[in-house]
C-alpha positions as CSV (number, residue, x, y, z in Angstrom):
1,X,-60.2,112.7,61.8
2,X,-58.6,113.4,65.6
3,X,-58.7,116.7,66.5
4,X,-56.8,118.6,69.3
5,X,-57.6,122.9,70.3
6,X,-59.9,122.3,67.0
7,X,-57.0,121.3,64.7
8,X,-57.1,118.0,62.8
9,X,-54.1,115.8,63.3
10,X,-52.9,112.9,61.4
11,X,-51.4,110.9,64.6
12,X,-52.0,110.6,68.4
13,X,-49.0,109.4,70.3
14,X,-49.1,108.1,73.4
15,X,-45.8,108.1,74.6
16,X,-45.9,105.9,77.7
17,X,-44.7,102.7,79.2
18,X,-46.8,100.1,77.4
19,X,-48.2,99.5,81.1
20,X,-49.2,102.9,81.1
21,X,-51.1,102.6,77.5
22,X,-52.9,99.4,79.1
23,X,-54.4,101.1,81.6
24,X,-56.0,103.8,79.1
25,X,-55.3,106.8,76.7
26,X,-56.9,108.6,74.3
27,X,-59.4,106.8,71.7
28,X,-57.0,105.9,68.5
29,X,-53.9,106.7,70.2
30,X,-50.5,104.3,69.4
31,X,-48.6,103.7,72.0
32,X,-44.9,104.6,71.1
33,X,-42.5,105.0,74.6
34,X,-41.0,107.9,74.5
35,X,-37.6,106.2,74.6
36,X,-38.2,104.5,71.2
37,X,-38.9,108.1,69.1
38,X,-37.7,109.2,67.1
39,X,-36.5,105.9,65.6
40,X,-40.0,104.0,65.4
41,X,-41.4,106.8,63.5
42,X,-38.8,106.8,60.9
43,X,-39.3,103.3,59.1
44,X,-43.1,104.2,59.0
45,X,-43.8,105.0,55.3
46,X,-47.1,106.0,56.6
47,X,-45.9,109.0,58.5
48,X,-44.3,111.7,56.7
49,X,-42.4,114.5,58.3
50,X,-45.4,117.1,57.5
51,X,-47.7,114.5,59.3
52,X,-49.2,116.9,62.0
53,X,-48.7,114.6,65.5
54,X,-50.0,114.9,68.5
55,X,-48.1,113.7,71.6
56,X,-48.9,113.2,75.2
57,X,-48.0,111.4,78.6
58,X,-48.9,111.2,82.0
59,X,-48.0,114.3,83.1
60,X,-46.3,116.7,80.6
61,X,-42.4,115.6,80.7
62,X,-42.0,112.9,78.3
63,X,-44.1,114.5,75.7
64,X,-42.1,117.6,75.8
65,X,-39.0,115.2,75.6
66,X,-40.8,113.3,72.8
67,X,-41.5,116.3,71.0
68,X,-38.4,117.6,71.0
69,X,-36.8,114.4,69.6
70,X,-39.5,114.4,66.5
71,X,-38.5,118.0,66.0
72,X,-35.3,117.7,65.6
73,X,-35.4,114.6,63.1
74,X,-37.4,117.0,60.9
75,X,-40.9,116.3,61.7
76,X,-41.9,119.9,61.7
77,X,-45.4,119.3,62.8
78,X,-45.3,118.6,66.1
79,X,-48.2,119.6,69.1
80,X,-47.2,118.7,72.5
81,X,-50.4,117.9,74.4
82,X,-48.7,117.6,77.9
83,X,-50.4,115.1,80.4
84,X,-53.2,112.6,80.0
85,X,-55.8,115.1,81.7
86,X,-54.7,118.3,80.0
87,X,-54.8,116.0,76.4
88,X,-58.0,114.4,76.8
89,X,-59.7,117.7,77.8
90,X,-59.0,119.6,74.4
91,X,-59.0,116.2,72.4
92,X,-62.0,115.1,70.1
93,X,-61.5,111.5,68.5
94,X,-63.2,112.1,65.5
């Protein structure tokens, strides 16, 4: 299981372009643009509210952004990692 600061979590989110995802993220990450949350989350049987997800970007604003759109459709779970550097330093894949 991912881990991030030690703490398991059940998703990684990279919320980039698609562009940006190409080029490279963190191992196991989905790529989900921030612009698409919280909507592409919700039809996902797979992720429940409680689901403890991690999200990150390039460089700190859009995962703040697209943690506070998971928060406030109830997914109470949420860890913003910040940028790509800052995520991959305190993230462990498995």
């Amino acid at each position: 299981m991912p881990a991030f600061r030690h703490q398991p979590v059940d998703l990684v989110l990279d919320v980039r372009s698609q562009l940006e995802f190409f080029l490279g993220g963190l191992q196991g990450a989905e790529n989900i643009p921030v612009d698409r949350l919280p909507e592409a989350l919700v039809s996902r049987p797979d992720v429940s509210k409680q689901a403890k997800i991690l999200v990150y970007c390039a460089s700190g604003g859009r995962s703040a952004q697209a943690a506070e759109r998971l928060r406030s459709a109830g997914y109470s779970r949420v860890v913003d990692g910040g940028g790509m550097s800052a995520a991959y330093a305190e993230f462990r894949p498995d």
